[in-house]
N, C-alpha and C positions, 0 to 999 in steps of 0.2 A: 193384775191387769185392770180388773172392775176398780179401784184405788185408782188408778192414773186417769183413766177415762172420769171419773167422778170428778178428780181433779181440775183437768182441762177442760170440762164442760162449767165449774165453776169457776175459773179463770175468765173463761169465755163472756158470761156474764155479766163478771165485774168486769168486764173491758169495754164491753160494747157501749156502753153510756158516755165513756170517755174518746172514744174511738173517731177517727175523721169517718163521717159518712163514703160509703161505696161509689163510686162513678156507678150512672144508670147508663143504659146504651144512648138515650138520646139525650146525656150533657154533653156542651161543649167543653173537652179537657185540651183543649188548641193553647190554654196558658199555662197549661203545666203538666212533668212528664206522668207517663202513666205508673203507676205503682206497680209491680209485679210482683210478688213473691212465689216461687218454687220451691218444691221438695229435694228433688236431690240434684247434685252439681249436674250431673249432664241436663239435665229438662232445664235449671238453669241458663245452660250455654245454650241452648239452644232457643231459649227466648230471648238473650241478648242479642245472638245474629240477626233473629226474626226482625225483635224491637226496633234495635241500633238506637241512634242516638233519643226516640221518643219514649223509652221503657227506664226504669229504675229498675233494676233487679236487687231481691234478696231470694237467697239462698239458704234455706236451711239447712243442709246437710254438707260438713265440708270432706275434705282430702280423712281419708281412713273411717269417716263414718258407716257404719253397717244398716243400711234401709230395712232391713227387714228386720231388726230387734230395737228400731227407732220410736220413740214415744216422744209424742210434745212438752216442751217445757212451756215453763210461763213466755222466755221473751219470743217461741215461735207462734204462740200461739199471738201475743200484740203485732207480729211481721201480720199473719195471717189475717188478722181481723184491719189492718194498718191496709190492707192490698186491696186495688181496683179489680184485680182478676187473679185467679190461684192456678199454676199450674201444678200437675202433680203426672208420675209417670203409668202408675194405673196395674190393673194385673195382677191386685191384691200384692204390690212389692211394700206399699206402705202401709201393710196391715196393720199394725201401731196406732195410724194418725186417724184410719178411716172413719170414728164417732166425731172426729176432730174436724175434718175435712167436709163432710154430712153437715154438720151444723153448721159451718160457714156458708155452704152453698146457698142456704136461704137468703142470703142479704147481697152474694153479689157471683160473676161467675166463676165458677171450680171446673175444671176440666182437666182430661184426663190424656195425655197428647197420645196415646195408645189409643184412641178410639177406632181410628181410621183404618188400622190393619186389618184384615183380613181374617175374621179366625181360624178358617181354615189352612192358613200357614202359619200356625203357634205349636207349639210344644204343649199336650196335657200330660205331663210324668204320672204314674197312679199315685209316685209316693206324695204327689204335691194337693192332696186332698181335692180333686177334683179342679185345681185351678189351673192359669195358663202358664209356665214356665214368661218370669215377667223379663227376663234380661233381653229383651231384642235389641237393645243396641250394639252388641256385640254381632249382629247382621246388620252392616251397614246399608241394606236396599231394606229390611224394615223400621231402620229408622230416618229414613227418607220419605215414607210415609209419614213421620209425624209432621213434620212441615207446615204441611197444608192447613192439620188440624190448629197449631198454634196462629198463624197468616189468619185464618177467618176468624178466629177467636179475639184477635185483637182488632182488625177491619170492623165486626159486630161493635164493641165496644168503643172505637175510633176510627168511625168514617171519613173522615177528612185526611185522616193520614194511609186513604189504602194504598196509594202509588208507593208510598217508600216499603210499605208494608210487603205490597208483590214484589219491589225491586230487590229489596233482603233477602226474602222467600227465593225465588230465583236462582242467587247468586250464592247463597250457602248450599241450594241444591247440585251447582254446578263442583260446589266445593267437595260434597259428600259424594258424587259421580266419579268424582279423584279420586279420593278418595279407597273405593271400593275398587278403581283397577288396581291403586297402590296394592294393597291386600293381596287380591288375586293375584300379581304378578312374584310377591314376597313371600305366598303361598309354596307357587308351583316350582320355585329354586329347590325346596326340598323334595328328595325322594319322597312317592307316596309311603312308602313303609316308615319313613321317621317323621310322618307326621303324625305323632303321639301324643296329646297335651295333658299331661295329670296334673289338677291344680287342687288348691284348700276343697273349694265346695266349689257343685254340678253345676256352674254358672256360665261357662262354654257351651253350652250345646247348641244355641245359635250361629256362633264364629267357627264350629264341627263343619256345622250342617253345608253354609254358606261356603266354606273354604278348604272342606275335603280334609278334615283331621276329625281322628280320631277322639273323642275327648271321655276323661273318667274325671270325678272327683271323690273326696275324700268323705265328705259329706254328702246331702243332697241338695236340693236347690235353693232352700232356703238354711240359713244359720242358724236358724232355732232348734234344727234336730243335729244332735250328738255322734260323732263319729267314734262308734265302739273299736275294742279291740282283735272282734272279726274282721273290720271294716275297713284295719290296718293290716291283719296280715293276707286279707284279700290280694290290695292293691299291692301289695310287696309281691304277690306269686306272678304278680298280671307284670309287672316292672320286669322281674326277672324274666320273665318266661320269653316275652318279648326284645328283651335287653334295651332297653330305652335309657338312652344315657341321662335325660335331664330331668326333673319335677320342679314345680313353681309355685310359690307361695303368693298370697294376695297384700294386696296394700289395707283393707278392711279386715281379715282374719288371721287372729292369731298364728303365730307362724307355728307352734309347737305340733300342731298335730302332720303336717310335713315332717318334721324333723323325727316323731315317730315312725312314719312310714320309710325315711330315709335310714335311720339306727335299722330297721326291720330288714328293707334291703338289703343293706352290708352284712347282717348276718347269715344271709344267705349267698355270700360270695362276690357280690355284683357291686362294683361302683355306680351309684347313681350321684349327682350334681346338683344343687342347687341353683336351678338354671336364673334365676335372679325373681322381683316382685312384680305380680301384674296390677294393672288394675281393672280391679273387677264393677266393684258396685259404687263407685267414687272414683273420680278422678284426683288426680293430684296437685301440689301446691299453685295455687291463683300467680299467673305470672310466671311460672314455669312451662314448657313447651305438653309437658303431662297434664296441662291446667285449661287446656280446651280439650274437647272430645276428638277434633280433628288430632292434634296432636297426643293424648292417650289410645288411640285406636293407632297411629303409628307406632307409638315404642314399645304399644304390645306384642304387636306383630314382628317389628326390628326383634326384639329380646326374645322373642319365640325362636324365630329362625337360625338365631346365633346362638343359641341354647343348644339345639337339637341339632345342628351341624356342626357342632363341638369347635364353635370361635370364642366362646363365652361363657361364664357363671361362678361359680363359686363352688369350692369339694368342698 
Protein backbone atom coordinates (compact mmCIF):
# COMPACT_ATOMS: atom_id res chain seq x y z
CA UNK A 1 0.00 0.00 0.00
CA UNK A 2 2.75 2.54 1.30
CA UNK A 3 4.57 1.41 -2.40
CA UNK A 4 1.53 2.65 -4.47
CA UNK A 5 0.81 5.83 -2.52
CA UNK A 6 4.59 6.65 -2.84
CA UNK A 7 3.97 5.94 -6.35
CA UNK A 8 1.11 8.13 -7.20
CA UNK A 9 2.29 11.03 -5.22
CA UNK A 10 5.44 10.71 -7.55
CA UNK A 11 3.52 10.47 -10.57
CA UNK A 12 1.78 13.34 -9.44
CA UNK A 13 4.59 15.48 -9.53
CA UNK A 14 6.04 14.83 -12.52
CA UNK A 15 2.80 15.62 -14.00
CA UNK A 16 2.03 18.69 -12.60
CA UNK A 17 4.67 20.84 -14.61
CA UNK A 18 3.20 19.45 -17.74
CA UNK A 19 -0.28 19.45 -16.81
CA UNK A 20 -2.94 22.28 -18.30
CA UNK A 21 -3.52 24.70 -15.35
CA UNK A 22 -7.05 24.09 -13.07
CA UNK A 23 -9.96 26.44 -13.97
CA UNK A 24 -10.24 28.96 -10.84
CA UNK A 25 -13.79 29.83 -9.91
CA UNK A 26 -13.55 33.33 -11.38
CA UNK A 27 -12.26 32.19 -15.14
CA UNK A 28 -14.17 32.60 -17.75
CA UNK A 29 -14.45 28.71 -19.36
CA UNK A 30 -17.61 30.16 -21.65
CA UNK A 31 -15.05 28.79 -24.73
CA UNK A 32 -14.59 25.58 -23.59
CA UNK A 33 -16.24 22.55 -21.89
CA UNK A 34 -15.57 21.97 -18.50
CA UNK A 35 -13.22 18.97 -17.64
CA UNK A 36 -14.59 16.66 -15.23
CA UNK A 37 -13.06 13.67 -14.13
CA UNK A 38 -14.83 11.12 -11.61
CA UNK A 39 -14.22 8.00 -9.66
CA UNK A 40 -16.57 5.66 -10.14
CA UNK A 41 -19.18 5.07 -13.05
CA UNK A 42 -22.26 6.04 -11.07
CA UNK A 43 -20.76 9.58 -9.66
CA UNK A 44 -19.81 9.78 -13.32
CA UNK A 45 -23.41 9.55 -14.63
CA UNK A 46 -24.49 11.43 -12.58
CA UNK A 47 -22.30 14.48 -13.59
CA UNK A 48 -23.09 13.89 -17.01
CA UNK A 49 -26.89 14.49 -16.41
CA UNK A 50 -25.85 17.36 -14.16
CA UNK A 51 -23.21 18.76 -16.67
CA UNK A 52 -25.06 17.86 -20.15
CA UNK A 53 -23.64 19.22 -22.90
CA UNK A 54 -20.98 21.96 -20.88
CA UNK A 55 -19.04 18.96 -18.87
CA UNK A 56 -16.34 16.34 -20.45
CA UNK A 57 -16.56 13.63 -18.32
CA UNK A 58 -13.89 10.99 -17.51
CA UNK A 59 -14.36 8.22 -15.65
CA UNK A 60 -12.10 6.13 -13.86
CA UNK A 61 -13.49 3.23 -12.90
CA UNK A 62 -15.39 1.15 -15.61
CA UNK A 63 -18.17 -1.97 -15.89
CA UNK A 64 -16.71 -4.76 -13.11
CA UNK A 65 -14.28 -2.50 -11.42
CA UNK A 66 -14.23 -3.01 -7.51
CA UNK A 67 -13.87 0.69 -5.63
CA UNK A 68 -12.83 -0.55 -2.76
CA UNK A 69 -9.58 -2.49 -3.58
CA UNK A 70 -9.07 0.38 -6.41
CA UNK A 71 -5.55 2.24 -6.46
CA UNK A 72 -4.53 4.87 -8.95
CA UNK A 73 -2.61 4.13 -11.92
CA UNK A 74 -0.35 6.52 -13.87
CA UNK A 75 -3.04 7.34 -16.67
CA UNK A 76 -5.71 8.21 -13.67
CA UNK A 77 -3.80 10.02 -11.97
CA UNK A 78 -2.89 12.51 -15.68
CA UNK A 79 -7.25 12.39 -15.94
CA UNK A 80 -7.02 13.64 -12.44
CA UNK A 81 -4.51 16.28 -12.54
CA UNK A 82 -5.93 16.96 -16.56
CA UNK A 83 -9.53 17.89 -14.36
CA UNK A 84 -11.22 21.39 -13.70
CA UNK A 85 -13.12 19.77 -10.74
CA UNK A 86 -12.96 15.90 -9.24
CA UNK A 87 -15.87 14.22 -8.36
CA UNK A 88 -15.50 11.24 -6.10
CA UNK A 89 -18.29 9.26 -4.20
CA UNK A 90 -16.90 9.58 -0.60
CA UNK A 91 -17.60 7.44 2.57
CA UNK A 92 -14.14 6.13 2.58
CA UNK A 93 -15.57 3.81 -0.77
CA UNK A 94 -12.34 5.01 -2.53
CA UNK A 95 -9.97 4.21 0.17
CA UNK A 96 -7.27 3.43 -2.36
CA UNK A 97 -7.27 6.85 -4.04
CA UNK A 98 -7.69 8.95 -0.83
CA UNK A 99 -3.62 10.30 -0.57
CA UNK A 100 -4.47 10.63 -4.28
CA UNK A 101 -7.49 12.63 -4.15
CA UNK A 102 -5.80 14.98 -0.85
CA UNK A 103 -3.24 16.06 -2.92
CA UNK A 104 -5.16 17.11 -5.75
CA UNK A 105 -7.58 19.01 -3.90
CA UNK A 106 -4.82 21.58 -3.37
CA UNK A 107 -4.78 22.90 -6.90
CA UNK A 108 -8.36 22.70 -7.82
CA UNK A 109 -12.01 21.41 -6.43
CA UNK A 110 -12.44 17.67 -5.22
CA UNK A 111 -15.65 16.87 -3.85
CA UNK A 112 -17.23 14.32 -2.42
CA UNK A 113 -21.20 14.20 -3.80
CA UNK A 114 -21.95 12.16 -0.43
CA UNK A 115 -21.60 15.29 1.40
CA UNK A 116 -25.09 16.49 1.72
CA UNK A 117 -26.63 13.40 3.24
CA UNK A 118 -27.57 13.24 6.29
CA UNK A 119 -25.42 11.24 8.63
CA UNK A 120 -27.99 10.33 10.57
CA UNK A 121 -29.42 8.17 7.93
CA UNK A 122 -26.22 6.09 6.92
CA UNK A 123 -25.47 2.71 7.94
CA UNK A 124 -22.20 2.47 10.66
CA UNK A 125 -21.60 -1.70 10.55
CA UNK A 126 -19.01 -2.30 13.67
CA UNK A 127 -17.42 -4.59 11.22
CA UNK A 128 -16.74 -1.49 8.74
CA UNK A 129 -14.02 0.01 11.22
CA UNK A 130 -16.03 2.78 12.38
CA UNK A 131 -17.00 4.27 8.93
CA UNK A 132 -20.37 4.86 7.00
CA UNK A 133 -21.50 1.76 4.92
CA UNK A 134 -20.59 4.10 1.48
CA UNK A 135 -23.21 2.17 -1.09
CA UNK A 136 -26.28 4.68 -0.76
CA UNK A 137 -26.94 4.50 -4.12
CA UNK A 138 -28.68 1.56 -3.80
CA UNK A 139 -31.32 3.95 -1.79
CA UNK A 140 -32.51 5.88 -4.42
CA UNK A 141 -34.05 8.99 -2.16
CA UNK A 142 -30.14 9.10 -0.88
CA UNK A 143 -28.83 9.48 -3.95
CA UNK A 144 -31.06 12.12 -4.83
CA UNK A 145 -29.31 14.12 -2.34
CA UNK A 146 -26.34 14.15 -4.28
CA UNK A 147 -27.75 16.26 -6.83
CA UNK A 148 -27.56 19.37 -5.27
CA UNK A 149 -24.03 18.85 -4.10
CA UNK A 150 -22.71 18.12 -7.83
CA UNK A 151 -25.44 21.47 -9.30
CA UNK A 152 -23.59 23.95 -6.83
CA UNK A 153 -20.31 22.57 -7.38
CA UNK A 154 -20.19 23.15 -10.89
CA UNK A 155 -22.47 26.71 -10.68
CA UNK A 156 -19.22 27.68 -8.11
CA UNK A 157 -16.92 26.98 -10.71
CA UNK A 158 -19.21 28.11 -13.79
CA UNK A 159 -21.49 30.88 -13.18
CA UNK A 160 -22.69 31.72 -16.29
CA UNK A 161 -23.83 28.41 -17.14
CA UNK A 162 -26.22 28.03 -13.68
CA UNK A 163 -29.60 28.06 -15.57
CA UNK A 164 -28.79 24.84 -17.56
CA UNK A 165 -27.04 23.85 -14.57
CA UNK A 166 -30.62 23.88 -12.33
CA UNK A 167 -32.40 22.92 -15.59
CA UNK A 168 -30.34 19.39 -15.52
CA UNK A 169 -30.48 19.27 -11.75
CA UNK A 170 -34.29 19.30 -11.89
CA UNK A 171 -34.89 17.18 -14.44
CA UNK A 172 -32.65 14.10 -13.62
CA UNK A 173 -34.30 14.71 -10.14
CA UNK A 174 -37.58 14.18 -11.56
CA UNK A 175 -36.12 11.16 -13.26
CA UNK A 176 -34.65 9.56 -9.95
CA UNK A 177 -38.47 10.49 -8.35
CA UNK A 178 -39.43 7.61 -11.24
CA UNK A 179 -37.43 6.08 -10.56
CA UNK A 180 -37.79 5.26 -6.73
CA UNK A 181 -41.77 4.59 -7.33
CA UNK A 182 -40.51 2.05 -10.06
CA UNK A 183 -38.58 0.32 -7.14
CA UNK A 184 -41.26 0.46 -4.64
CA UNK A 185 -43.97 -0.60 -6.81
CA UNK A 186 -41.49 -3.86 -8.24
CA UNK A 187 -40.72 -4.29 -4.49
CA UNK A 188 -44.26 -4.80 -3.15
CA UNK A 189 -45.34 -7.56 -6.26
CA UNK A 190 -43.34 -9.85 -4.06
CA UNK A 191 -44.49 -11.45 -0.86
CA UNK A 192 -42.88 -10.03 2.14
CA UNK A 193 -41.52 -13.41 3.21
CA UNK A 194 -39.50 -13.85 -0.30
CA UNK A 195 -37.97 -10.82 -0.17
CA UNK A 196 -34.59 -12.39 0.77
CA UNK A 197 -31.47 -10.89 -1.23
CA UNK A 198 -28.10 -12.98 -0.54
CA UNK A 199 -25.66 -11.42 -2.53
CA UNK A 200 -21.21 -11.74 -2.93
CA UNK A 201 -20.68 -8.84 -0.36
CA UNK A 202 -23.06 -6.65 2.33
CA UNK A 203 -23.56 -3.96 -0.30
CA UNK A 204 -27.59 -4.12 -0.16
CA UNK A 205 -28.21 -2.89 3.07
CA UNK A 206 -29.47 0.40 1.60
CA UNK A 207 -31.83 -1.11 -1.30
CA UNK A 208 -33.08 -3.62 2.40
CA UNK A 209 -33.63 -0.83 4.28
CA UNK A 210 -35.34 1.45 1.43
CA UNK A 211 -37.41 -1.38 -0.12
CA UNK A 212 -38.38 -3.98 2.74
CA UNK A 213 -36.03 -6.94 1.89
CA UNK A 214 -34.24 -8.70 3.79
CA UNK A 215 -30.55 -8.65 2.82
CA UNK A 216 -27.27 -10.82 3.93
CA UNK A 217 -23.99 -11.08 2.14
CA UNK A 218 -21.29 -13.43 1.86
CA UNK A 219 -18.69 -10.98 2.72
CA UNK A 220 -18.91 -7.62 4.47
CA UNK A 221 -19.21 -4.37 3.24
CA UNK A 222 -16.13 -3.77 1.82
CA UNK A 223 -14.13 -6.50 -0.60
CA UNK A 224 -11.08 -6.37 1.33
CA UNK A 225 -12.23 -8.78 4.00
CA UNK A 226 -12.32 -12.63 3.21
CA UNK A 227 -15.21 -14.76 3.30
CA UNK A 228 -14.10 -17.81 5.46
CA UNK A 229 -15.48 -21.11 5.50
CA UNK A 230 -17.78 -20.36 8.74
CA UNK A 231 -19.03 -17.61 6.59
CA UNK A 232 -20.24 -20.15 4.15
CA UNK A 233 -21.73 -22.78 5.91
CA UNK A 234 -23.54 -19.85 7.83
CA UNK A 235 -25.26 -18.45 4.99
CA UNK A 236 -26.03 -22.19 3.72
CA UNK A 237 -28.08 -22.96 7.28
CA UNK A 238 -29.76 -19.21 6.97
CA UNK A 239 -30.78 -20.44 2.79
CA UNK A 240 -31.97 -23.66 3.98
CA UNK A 241 -33.69 -22.83 6.98
CA UNK A 242 -35.61 -20.20 5.26
CA UNK A 243 -35.89 -22.01 1.82
CA UNK A 244 -34.99 -19.10 -0.48
CA UNK A 245 -35.03 -20.29 -3.69
CA UNK A 246 -32.41 -17.73 -5.47
CA UNK A 247 -28.73 -16.08 -4.46
CA UNK A 248 -26.97 -13.41 -6.74
CA UNK A 249 -23.70 -12.86 -7.70
CA UNK A 250 -22.11 -9.41 -8.50
CA UNK A 251 -20.86 -8.01 -11.79
CA UNK A 252 -17.50 -6.70 -9.53
CA UNK A 253 -16.97 -9.88 -7.47
CA UNK A 254 -15.65 -12.89 -8.16
CA UNK A 255 -18.41 -15.24 -8.51
CA UNK A 256 -16.79 -18.33 -6.82
CA UNK A 257 -17.54 -17.66 -3.44
CA UNK A 258 -21.46 -17.96 -4.33
CA UNK A 259 -20.95 -20.91 -6.02
CA UNK A 260 -19.41 -22.14 -2.62
CA UNK A 261 -22.26 -21.35 -0.71
CA UNK A 262 -24.58 -22.68 -3.52
CA UNK A 263 -22.33 -26.53 -3.55
CA UNK A 264 -23.03 -25.89 0.42
CA UNK A 265 -26.75 -25.60 0.04
CA UNK A 266 -27.20 -28.59 -2.15
CA UNK A 267 -25.64 -30.55 0.24
CA UNK A 268 -27.89 -29.96 2.53
CA UNK A 269 -30.86 -31.06 0.36
CA UNK A 270 -32.19 -27.57 -0.88
CA UNK A 271 -32.14 -26.24 -4.38
CA UNK A 272 -31.07 -22.90 -4.54
CA UNK A 273 -30.59 -20.97 -8.16
CA UNK A 274 -28.48 -18.68 -9.49
CA UNK A 275 -30.72 -15.98 -9.60
CA UNK A 276 -28.54 -14.10 -12.32
CA UNK A 277 -25.59 -10.93 -11.75
CA UNK A 278 -26.26 -7.65 -9.94
CA UNK A 279 -24.60 -4.67 -10.16
CA UNK A 280 -23.40 -3.64 -7.29
CA UNK A 281 -20.27 -1.22 -7.12
CA UNK A 282 -20.16 -0.44 -10.99
CA UNK A 283 -22.45 -0.28 -13.52
CA UNK A 284 -22.45 -1.93 -16.60
CA UNK A 285 -21.25 -1.66 -20.23
CA UNK A 286 -21.40 2.30 -21.64
CA UNK A 287 -24.26 2.07 -24.09
CA UNK A 288 -26.13 -0.64 -22.66
CA UNK A 289 -29.30 0.07 -20.74
CA UNK A 290 -27.10 -1.31 -17.43
CA UNK A 291 -24.81 1.68 -18.39
CA UNK A 292 -26.77 4.49 -16.65
CA UNK A 293 -27.62 4.31 -13.10
CA UNK A 294 -31.22 4.98 -14.10
CA UNK A 295 -31.17 1.81 -15.98
CA UNK A 296 -28.68 -0.43 -13.48
CA UNK A 297 -31.11 0.31 -10.59
CA UNK A 298 -33.97 -1.10 -13.00
CA UNK A 299 -32.47 -4.37 -14.01
CA UNK A 300 -31.47 -4.79 -10.58
CA UNK A 301 -34.72 -4.77 -9.27
CA UNK A 302 -36.30 -6.45 -12.64
CA UNK A 303 -33.66 -9.68 -12.02
CA UNK A 304 -34.48 -9.48 -8.12
CA UNK A 305 -38.03 -9.87 -8.57
CA UNK A 306 -37.97 -12.66 -11.31
CA UNK A 307 -35.34 -14.52 -9.31
CA UNK A 308 -37.35 -14.75 -6.13
CA UNK A 309 -40.66 -15.34 -7.76
CA UNK A 310 -39.23 -18.26 -9.65
CA UNK A 311 -39.66 -16.57 -13.51
CA UNK A 312 -35.99 -16.65 -13.81
CA UNK A 313 -32.07 -17.56 -13.41
CA UNK A 314 -29.98 -20.16 -13.84
CA UNK A 315 -29.61 -24.02 -11.65
Amino acid sequence: MKTVVLFSLIVILTLTACAPAPASASQNLTDRPIRVTATTSMVADLARNIGGERVTVTGLMGPGVDPHLYKARESDVRALQDADIIFYNGLHLEAGMSTVLEKMGEERPVVAVTDAIDRASLNTPPQFAGNYDPHVWFDVTLWLQTIDVVRDALIKLDPTSADLYNANAESYRAQLQELDAYVRERAASLPEEKRVLITAHDAFEYFGRAYGFTVRGLQGISTESEAGASDVQALADFIVERQIPAVFIESSVPQRNIEAVKAAVESRGWQVMIGGSLFSDAMGDPGKPEGSYTGMVRYNIDTIVAALSGQAGQP
